[in-house]
DOTIKOL-770767 format. One record per residue (C-alpha): x, z, y; residue in three letters; residue number from 1. Coordinates in pm, whole numbers, plus 32768, in hexadecimal, padded with zeros to 4 digits. Example, Ala and Ser with C-alpha at 12.3 -4.5 7.8 and 13.67 -1.06 7.14 Angstrom:
+------+------+------+-----+-----+
:    X :    Z :    Y :   r :   k :
+------+------+------+-----+-----+
: 84CE : 830C : 7E3E : Ala :   1 :
: 8557 : 82CA : 7F96 : Ser :   2 :
+------+------+------+-----+-----+
This chain:
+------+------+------+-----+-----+
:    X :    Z :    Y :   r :   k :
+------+------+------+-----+-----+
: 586C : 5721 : A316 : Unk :   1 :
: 58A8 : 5784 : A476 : Unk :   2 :
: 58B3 : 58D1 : A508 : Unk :   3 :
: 5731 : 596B : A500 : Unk :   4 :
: 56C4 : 584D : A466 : Unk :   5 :
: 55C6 : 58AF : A35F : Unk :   6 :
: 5584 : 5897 : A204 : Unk :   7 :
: 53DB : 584B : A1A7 : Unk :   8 :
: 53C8 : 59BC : A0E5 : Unk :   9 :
: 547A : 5A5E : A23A : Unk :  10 :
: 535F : 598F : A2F7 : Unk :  11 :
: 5231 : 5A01 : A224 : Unk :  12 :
: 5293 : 5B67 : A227 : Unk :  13 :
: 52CE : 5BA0 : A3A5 : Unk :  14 :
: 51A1 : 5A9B : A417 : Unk :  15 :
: 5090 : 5B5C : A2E9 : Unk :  16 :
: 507F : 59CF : A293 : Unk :  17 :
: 5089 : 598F : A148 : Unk :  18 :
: 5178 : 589A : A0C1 : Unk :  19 :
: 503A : 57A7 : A041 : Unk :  20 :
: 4FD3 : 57C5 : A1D2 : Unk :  21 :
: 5116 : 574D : A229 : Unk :  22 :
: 5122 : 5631 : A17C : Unk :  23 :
: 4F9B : 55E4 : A1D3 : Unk :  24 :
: 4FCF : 5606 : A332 : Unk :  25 :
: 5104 : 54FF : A30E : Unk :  26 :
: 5061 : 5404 : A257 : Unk :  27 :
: 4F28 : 5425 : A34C : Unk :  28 :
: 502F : 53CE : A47A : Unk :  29 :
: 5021 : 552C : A516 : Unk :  30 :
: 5182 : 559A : A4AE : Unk :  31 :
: 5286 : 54A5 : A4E8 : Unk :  32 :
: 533F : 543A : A3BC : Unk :  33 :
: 544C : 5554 : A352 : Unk :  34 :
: 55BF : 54ED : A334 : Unk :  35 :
: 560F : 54B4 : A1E6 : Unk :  36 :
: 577D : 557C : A10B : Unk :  37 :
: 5803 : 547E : A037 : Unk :  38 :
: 5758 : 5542 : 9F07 : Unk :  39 :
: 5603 : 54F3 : 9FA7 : Unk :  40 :
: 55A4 : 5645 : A030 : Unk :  41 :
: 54E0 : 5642 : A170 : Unk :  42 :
: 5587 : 56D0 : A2BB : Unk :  43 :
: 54C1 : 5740 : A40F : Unk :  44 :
: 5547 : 5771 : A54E : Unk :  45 :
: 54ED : 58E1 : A5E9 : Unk :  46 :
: 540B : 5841 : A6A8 : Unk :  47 :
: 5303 : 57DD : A5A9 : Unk :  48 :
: 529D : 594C : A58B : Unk :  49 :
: 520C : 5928 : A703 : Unk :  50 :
: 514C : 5814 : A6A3 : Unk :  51 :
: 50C9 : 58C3 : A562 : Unk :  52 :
: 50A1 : 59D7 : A65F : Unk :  53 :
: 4FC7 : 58EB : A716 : Unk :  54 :
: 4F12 : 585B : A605 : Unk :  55 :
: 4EB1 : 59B6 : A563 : Unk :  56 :
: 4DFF : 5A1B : A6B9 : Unk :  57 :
: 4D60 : 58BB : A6F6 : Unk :  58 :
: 4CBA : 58DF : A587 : Unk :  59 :
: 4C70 : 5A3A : A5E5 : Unk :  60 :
: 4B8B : 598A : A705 : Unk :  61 :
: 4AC3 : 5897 : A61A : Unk :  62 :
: 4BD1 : 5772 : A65E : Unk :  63 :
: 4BD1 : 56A1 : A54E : Unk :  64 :
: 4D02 : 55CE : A4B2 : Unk :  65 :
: 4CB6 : 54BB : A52E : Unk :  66 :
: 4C70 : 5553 : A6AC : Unk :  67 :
: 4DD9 : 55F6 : A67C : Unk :  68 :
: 4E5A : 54B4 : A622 : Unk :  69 :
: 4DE8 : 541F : A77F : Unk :  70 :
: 4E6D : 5533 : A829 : Unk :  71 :
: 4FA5 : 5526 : A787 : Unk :  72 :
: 4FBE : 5389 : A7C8 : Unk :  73 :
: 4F64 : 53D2 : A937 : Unk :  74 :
: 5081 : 54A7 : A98B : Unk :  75 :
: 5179 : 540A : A88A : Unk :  76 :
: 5141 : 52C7 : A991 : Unk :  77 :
: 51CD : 538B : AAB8 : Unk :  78 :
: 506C : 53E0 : AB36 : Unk :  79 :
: 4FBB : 5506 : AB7F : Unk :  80 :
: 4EB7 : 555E : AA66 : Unk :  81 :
: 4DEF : 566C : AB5B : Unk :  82 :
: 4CE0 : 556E : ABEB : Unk :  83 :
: 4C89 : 551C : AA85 : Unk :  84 :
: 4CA6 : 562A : A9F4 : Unk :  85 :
: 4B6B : 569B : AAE8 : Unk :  86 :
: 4AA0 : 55BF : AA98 : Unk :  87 :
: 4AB4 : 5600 : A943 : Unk :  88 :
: 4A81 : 577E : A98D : Unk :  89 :
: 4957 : 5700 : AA4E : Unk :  90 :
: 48C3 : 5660 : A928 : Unk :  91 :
: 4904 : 5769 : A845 : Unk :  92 :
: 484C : 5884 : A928 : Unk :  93 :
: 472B : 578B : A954 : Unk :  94 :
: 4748 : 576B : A7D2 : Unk :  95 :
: 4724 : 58DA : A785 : Unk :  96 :
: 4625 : 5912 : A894 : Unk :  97 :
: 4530 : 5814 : A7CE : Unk :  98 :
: 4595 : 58A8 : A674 : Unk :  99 :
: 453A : 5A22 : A6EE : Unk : 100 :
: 43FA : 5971 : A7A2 : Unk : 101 :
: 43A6 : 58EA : A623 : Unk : 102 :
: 440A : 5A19 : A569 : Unk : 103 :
: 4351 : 5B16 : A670 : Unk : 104 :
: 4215 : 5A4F : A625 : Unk : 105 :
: 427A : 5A6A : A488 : Unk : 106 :
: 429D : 5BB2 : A4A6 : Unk : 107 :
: 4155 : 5C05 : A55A : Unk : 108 :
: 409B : 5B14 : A47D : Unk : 109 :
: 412D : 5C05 : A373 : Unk : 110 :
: 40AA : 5D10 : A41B : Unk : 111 :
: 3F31 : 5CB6 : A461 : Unk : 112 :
: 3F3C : 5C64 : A2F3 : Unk : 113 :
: 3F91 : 5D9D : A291 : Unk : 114 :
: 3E78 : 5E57 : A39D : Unk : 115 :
: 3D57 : 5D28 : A339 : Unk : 116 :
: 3DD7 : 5D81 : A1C2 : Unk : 117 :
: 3C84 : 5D6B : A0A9 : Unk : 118 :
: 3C6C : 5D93 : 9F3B : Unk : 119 :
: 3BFF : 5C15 : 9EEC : Unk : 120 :
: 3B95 : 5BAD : 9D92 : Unk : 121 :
: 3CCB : 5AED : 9CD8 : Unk : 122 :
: 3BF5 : 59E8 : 9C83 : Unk : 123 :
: 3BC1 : 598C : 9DE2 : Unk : 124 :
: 3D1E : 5951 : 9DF9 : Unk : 125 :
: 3E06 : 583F : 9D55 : Unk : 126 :
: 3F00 : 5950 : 9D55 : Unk : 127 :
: 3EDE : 5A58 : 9E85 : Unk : 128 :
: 3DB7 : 5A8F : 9F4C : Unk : 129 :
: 3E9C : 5B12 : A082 : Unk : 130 :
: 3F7B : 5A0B : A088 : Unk : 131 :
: 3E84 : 58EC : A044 : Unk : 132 :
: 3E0F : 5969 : A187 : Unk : 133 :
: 3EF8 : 599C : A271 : Unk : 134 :
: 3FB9 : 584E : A27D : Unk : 135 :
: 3F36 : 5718 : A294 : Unk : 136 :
: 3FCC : 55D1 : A369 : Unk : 137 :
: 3EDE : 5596 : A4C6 : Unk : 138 :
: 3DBB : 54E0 : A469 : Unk : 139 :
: 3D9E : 553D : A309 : Unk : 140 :
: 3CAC : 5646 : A288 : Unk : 141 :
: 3C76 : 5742 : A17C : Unk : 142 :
: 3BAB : 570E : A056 : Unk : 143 :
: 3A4B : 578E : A0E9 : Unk : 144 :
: 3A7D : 5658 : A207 : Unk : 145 :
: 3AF5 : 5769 : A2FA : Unk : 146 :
: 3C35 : 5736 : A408 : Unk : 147 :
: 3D25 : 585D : A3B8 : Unk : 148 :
: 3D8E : 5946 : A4A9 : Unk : 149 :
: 3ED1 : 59EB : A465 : Unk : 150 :
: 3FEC : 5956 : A544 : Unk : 151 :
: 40FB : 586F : A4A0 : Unk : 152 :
: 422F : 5805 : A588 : Unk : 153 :
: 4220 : 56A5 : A5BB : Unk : 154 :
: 409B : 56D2 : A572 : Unk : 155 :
: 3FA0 : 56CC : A6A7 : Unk : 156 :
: 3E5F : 578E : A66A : Unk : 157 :
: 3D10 : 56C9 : A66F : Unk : 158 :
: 3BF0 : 5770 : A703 : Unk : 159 :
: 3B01 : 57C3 : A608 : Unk : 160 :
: 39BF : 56BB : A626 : Unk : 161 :
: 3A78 : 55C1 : A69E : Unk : 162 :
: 3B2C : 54B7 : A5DA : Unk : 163 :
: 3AED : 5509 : A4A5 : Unk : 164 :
: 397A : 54CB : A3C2 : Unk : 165 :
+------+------+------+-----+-----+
């Protein structure tokens, strides 16, 4: 071993990595392959604990393993991984922006259930009234032949009267 070279316990405890990471992260290309001691015991360089440095924040983000990978490949090629690297961060914020779109409208369909809540009969129901009501795919109705009117992301409302008999 050569001077600050480092053993995979060493690496786990001063990178919060667990030793099962480690070895994840190598087989999945991220970490190059360690040096080997003749008794088979893995050995880093100092510098993998910048790039577990790197990959702990990039997770941190939303990247996933596979996005790391490309990042990784990218600048292992001599090229700058920055341009990229935007684009993903592009897609990501558009990402989130459409999943708190879909959970806004979740959690105000929650809501008007809760203010429009009724005691129903159970044997209106096949299992709960409330529910039963507030979430059906577009163009599908409830029981009584009426469009429903709570909002489901992904859902568009139909006017009542009009596409539905």
């Amino acid at each position: 071993m050569g001077r600050g070279d480092l053993l995979i316990g060493e690496v786990a405890k001063r990178s919060g990595a667990s030793r099962k990471a480690l070895r994840l992260y190598e087989a999945a290309g991220i970490l190059p392959a360690p040096r080997r001691t003749r008794s088979g015991y893995r050995v880093y360089d100092p510098d993998t604990l910048d790039l577990l440095s790197f990959i702990r924040q990039a997770k941190r983000l939303g990247f996933t393993l596979d996005e790391i990978k490309e990042i990784v490949a990218i600048k292992r090629a001599g090229r700058i991984p920055c341009p990229h690297v935007r684009d993903l961060v592009r897609a990501k914020a558009e990402e989130l922006d459409q999943r708190l779109t879909d959970l806004k409208e979740v959690r105000d369909g929650l809501r008007d259930l809760l203010t429009r809540w009724r005691s129903l009969r159970p044997s209106k129901a096949a299992v709960c009234p409330h529910i039963e009501r507030a979430s059906r795919p577009k163009g599908e109705v409830r029981g009584d032949g009426k469009p429903e009117d709570v909002p489901v992301p992904g859902v568009q409302r139909v006017p009542r009267g009009r596409g539905h008999r």
